[in-house]
VMD Tcl script that draws the C-alpha trace (Angstrom):
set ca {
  {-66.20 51.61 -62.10}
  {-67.50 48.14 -62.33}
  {-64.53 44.76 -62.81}
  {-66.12 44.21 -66.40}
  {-65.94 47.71 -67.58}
  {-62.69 47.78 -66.64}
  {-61.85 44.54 -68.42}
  {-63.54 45.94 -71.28}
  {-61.50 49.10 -71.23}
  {-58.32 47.48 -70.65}
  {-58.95 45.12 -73.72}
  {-59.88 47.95 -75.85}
  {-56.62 49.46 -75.39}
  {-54.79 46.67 -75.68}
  {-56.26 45.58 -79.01}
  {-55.69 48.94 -80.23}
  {-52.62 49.34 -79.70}
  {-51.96 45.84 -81.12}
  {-53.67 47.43 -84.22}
  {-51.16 50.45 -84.44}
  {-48.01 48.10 -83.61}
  {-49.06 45.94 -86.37}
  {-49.70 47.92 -89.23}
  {-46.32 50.29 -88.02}
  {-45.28 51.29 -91.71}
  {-41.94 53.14 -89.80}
  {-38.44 52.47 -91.90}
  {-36.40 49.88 -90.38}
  {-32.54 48.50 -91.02}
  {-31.64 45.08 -91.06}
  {-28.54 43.88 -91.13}
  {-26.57 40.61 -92.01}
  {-23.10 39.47 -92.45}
  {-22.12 37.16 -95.10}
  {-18.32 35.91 -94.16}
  {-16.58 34.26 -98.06}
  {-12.94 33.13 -98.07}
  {-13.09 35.05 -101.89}
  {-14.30 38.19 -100.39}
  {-10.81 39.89 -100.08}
  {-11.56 43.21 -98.12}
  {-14.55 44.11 -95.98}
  {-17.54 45.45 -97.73}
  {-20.82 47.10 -97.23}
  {-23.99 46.93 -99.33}
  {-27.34 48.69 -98.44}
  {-30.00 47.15 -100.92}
  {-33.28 49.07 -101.54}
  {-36.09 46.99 -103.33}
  {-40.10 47.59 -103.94}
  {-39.72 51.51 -103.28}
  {-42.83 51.54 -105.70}
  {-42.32 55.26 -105.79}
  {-43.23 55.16 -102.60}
  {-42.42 58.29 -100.08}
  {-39.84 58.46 -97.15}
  {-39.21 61.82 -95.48}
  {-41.63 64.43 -97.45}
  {-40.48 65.73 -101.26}
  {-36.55 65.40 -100.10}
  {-37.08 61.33 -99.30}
  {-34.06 62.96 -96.11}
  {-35.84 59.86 -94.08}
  {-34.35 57.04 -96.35}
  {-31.25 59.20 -97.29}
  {-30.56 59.68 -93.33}
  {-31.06 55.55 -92.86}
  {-28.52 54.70 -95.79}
  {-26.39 57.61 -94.32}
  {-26.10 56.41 -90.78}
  {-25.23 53.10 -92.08}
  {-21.88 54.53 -94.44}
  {-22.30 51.89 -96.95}
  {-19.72 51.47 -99.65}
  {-22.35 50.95 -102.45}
  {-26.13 51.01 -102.91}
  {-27.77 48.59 -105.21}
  {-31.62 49.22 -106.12}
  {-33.50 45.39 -106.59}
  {-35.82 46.62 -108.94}
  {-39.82 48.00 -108.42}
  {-38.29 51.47 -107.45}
  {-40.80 52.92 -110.07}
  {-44.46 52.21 -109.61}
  {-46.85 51.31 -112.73}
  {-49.73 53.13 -111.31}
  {-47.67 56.03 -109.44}
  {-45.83 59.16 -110.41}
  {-42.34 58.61 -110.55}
  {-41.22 62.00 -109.31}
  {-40.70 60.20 -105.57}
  {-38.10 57.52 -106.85}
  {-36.67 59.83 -108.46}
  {-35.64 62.04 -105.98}
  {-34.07 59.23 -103.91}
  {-32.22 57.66 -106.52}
  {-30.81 61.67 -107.64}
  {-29.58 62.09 -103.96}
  {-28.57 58.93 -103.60}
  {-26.70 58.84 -106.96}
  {-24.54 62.00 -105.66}
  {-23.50 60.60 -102.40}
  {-22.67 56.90 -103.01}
  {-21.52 54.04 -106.19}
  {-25.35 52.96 -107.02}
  {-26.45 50.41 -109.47}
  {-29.69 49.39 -110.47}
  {-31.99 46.60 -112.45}
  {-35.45 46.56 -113.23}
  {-38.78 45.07 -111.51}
  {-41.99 43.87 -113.02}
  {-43.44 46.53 -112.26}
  {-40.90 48.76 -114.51}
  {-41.02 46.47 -117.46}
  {-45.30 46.96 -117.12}
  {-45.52 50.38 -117.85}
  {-43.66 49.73 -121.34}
  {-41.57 52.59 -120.66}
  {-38.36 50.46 -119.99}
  {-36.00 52.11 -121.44}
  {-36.99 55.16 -120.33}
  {-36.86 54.57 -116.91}
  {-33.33 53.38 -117.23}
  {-32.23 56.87 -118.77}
  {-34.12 58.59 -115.71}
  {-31.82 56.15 -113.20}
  {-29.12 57.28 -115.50}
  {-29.70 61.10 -115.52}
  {-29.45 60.79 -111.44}
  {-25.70 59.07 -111.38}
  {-26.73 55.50 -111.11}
  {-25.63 52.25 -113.39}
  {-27.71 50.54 -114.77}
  {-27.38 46.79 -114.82}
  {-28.41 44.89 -117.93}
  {-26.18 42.25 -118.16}
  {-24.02 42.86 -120.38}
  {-20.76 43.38 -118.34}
  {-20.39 42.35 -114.44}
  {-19.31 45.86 -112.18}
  {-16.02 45.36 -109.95}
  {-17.62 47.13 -106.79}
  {-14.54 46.19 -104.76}
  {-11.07 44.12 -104.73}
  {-12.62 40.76 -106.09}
  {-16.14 41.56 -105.27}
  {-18.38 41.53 -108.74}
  {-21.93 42.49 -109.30}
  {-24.14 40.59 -111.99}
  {-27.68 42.56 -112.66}
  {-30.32 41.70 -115.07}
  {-33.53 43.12 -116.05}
  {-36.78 41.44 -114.28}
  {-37.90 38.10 -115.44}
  {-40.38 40.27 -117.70}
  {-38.10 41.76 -120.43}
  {-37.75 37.95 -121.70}
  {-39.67 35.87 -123.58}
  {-39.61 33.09 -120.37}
  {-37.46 32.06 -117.84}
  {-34.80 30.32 -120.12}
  {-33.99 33.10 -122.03}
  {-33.20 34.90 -118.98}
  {-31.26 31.81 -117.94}
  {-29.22 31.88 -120.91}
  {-28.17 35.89 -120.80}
  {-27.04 35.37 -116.78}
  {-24.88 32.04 -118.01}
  {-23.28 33.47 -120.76}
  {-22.77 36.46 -118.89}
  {-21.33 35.06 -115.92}
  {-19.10 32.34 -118.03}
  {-17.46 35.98 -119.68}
  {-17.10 37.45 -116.85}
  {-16.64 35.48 -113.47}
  {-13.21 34.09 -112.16}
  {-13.17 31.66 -109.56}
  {-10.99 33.87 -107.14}
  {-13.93 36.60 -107.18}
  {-17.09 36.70 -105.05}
  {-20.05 37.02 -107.13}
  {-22.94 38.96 -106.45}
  {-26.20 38.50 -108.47}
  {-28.53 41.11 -108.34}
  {-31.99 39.72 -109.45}
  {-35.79 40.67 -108.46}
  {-37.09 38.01 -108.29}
  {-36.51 35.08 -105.10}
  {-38.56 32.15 -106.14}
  {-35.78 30.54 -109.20}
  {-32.89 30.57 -106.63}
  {-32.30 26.71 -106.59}
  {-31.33 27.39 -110.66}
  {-29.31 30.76 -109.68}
  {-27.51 28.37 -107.20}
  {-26.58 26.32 -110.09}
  {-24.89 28.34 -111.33}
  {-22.23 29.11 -108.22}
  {-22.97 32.73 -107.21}
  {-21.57 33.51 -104.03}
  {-24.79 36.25 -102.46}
  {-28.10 36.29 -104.68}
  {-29.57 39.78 -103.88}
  {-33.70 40.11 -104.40}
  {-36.88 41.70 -103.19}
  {-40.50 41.10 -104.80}
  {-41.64 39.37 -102.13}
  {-43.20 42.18 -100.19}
  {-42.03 40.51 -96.97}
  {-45.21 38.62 -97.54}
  {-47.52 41.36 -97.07}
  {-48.91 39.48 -93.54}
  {-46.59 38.35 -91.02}
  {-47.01 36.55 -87.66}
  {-43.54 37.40 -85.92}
  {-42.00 33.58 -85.10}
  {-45.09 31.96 -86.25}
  {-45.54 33.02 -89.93}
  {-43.04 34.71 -92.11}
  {-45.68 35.50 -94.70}
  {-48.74 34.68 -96.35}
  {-48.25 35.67 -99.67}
  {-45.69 36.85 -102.09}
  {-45.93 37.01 -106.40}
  {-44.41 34.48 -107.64}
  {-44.82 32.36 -104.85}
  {-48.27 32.34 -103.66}
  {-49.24 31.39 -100.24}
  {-47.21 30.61 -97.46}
  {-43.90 31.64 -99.77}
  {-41.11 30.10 -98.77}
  {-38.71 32.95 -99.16}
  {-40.68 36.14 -98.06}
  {-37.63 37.95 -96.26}
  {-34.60 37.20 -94.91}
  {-31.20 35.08 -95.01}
  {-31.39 31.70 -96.65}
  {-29.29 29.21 -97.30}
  {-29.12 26.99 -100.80}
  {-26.41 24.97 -100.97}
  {-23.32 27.27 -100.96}
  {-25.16 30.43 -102.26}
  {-26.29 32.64 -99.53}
  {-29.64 34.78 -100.63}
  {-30.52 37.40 -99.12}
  {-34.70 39.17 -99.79}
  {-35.57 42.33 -98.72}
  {-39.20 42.96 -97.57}
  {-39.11 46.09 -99.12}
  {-40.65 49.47 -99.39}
  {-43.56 49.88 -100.56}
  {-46.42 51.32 -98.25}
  {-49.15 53.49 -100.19}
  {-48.75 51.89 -103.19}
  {-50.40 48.75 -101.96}
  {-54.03 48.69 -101.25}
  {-53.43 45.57 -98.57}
  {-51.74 46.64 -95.53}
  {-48.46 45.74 -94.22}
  {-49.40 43.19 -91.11}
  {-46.31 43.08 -88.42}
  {-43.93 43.52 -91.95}
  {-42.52 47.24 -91.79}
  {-40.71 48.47 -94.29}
  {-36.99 47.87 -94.33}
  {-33.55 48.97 -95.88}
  {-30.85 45.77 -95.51}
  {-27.52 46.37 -94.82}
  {-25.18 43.72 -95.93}
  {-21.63 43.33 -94.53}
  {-19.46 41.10 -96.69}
  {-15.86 40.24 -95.14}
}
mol new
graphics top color blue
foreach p $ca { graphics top sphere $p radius 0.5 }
foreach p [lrange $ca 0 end-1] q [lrange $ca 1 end] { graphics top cylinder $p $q radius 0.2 }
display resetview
């Protein structure tokens, strides 16, 4: 065998298996720590986002109920997008039923809930499987001076304001100054105004991780919302004294673009 057969050989391997290391759609946990003189006792979260009906571990979902297992979280919040417009809904329902029997869940809504017009039906099927829903109408004590504020996706308003208005007034009813405040929202891109408004740990997905990553080069190309280059695609930010935390998500065959170096991930969140 000739030097430029070899080469040739050698670099079709190694582009290939670039190609299968890229577009690796395996579940992954992340986890990050957020330390808060009000958090008064260790907690942990596991957030779930962008499911998109999506499926983990064959009809039982066992593959994400294993990850969240292994990881003994003290509650499991669902960021909204766990139902698919265009999918059945049989798959998220499954997880959030097992999950629902094991663990304290609570839910909101994504954009892609509010689109299929069936809101409120949705919520009774997250019901009917032993999860809260989150509508903003009353923050959930999830531990000793830990609160969670949920609303519905940016979609169930009439605009942005609206849904400014409904976390304000819900927050100024509910929130003391002692507590750490958690607020569980879909969407990333308005968290200089959630920041205004003193939340301890803004909780989102919607991003998609970006779709396309370039591991320490590019943290994604695109995300709704956003648009190119989006400035918070996945991970832990920083915005003045609120921490925010986005999930890349879930979804896999619900998206006709493929995940580039962006697998699919459940975040674990240690507060304490």
């Amino acid at each position: 065998m000739n030097k430029k057969l070899i080469l040739m050989v050698l670099m079709i391997v190694l582009s290939t298996a670039l190609a299968v290391f890229a577009i690796d759609s395996r579940l992954k946990t992340v986890h990050y720590t957020v330390e808060n003189e009000h958090a008064k006792t260790p907690f942990r979260i596991a957030l779930i986002t962008d499911l998109h009906s999506c499926t983990y571990g064959g009809e039982d979902r066992s593959d994400l109920m294993e990850a969240v297992r292994a990881q003994n979280p003290d509650a499991v919040l669902f960021g909204g997008d766990i139902f698919d417009d265009n999918m059945p809904r049989e798959a998220a329902a499954t997880a959030l039923k097992a999950l629902g029997a094991e663990y304290d869940c609570y839910y909101i809504s994504g954009n892609h809930e509010v689109r299929t017009g069936e809101l409120e039906k949705i919520k009774d099927t997250v019901r009917s499987c032993g999860v809260t829903v989150l509508e903003g109408e009353a923050a959930a004590e999830v531990s000793t001076g830990v609160y969670i504020y949920g609303f519905d996706d940016l979609k169930a308003y009439e605009n942005f304001y609206e849904q400014r208005l409904h976390i304000e007034e819900t927050l100024y009813k509910n929130a003391s100054e002692d507590a750490f405040n958690i607020l569980l929202i879909h969407r990333p891109e308005y968290i200089e105004q959630y920041a205004e408004m003193d939340f301890d740990l803004v909780l989102c997905g919607h991003a998609h991780g970006g779709q396309w990553r370039i591991p320490g080069v590019l943290n994604g190309l695109y995300a709704p919302g956003q648009g190119l280059f989006p400035e918070y695609a996945g991970g832990l930010y920083e915005v003045g004294d609120t921490t925010l935390i986005v999930s890349r998500g879930l979804a896999k065959e619900s998206t006709w673009v493929p995940r580039i170096f962006n697998r699919p991930e459940l975040v674990i969140i240690d507060i304490g």
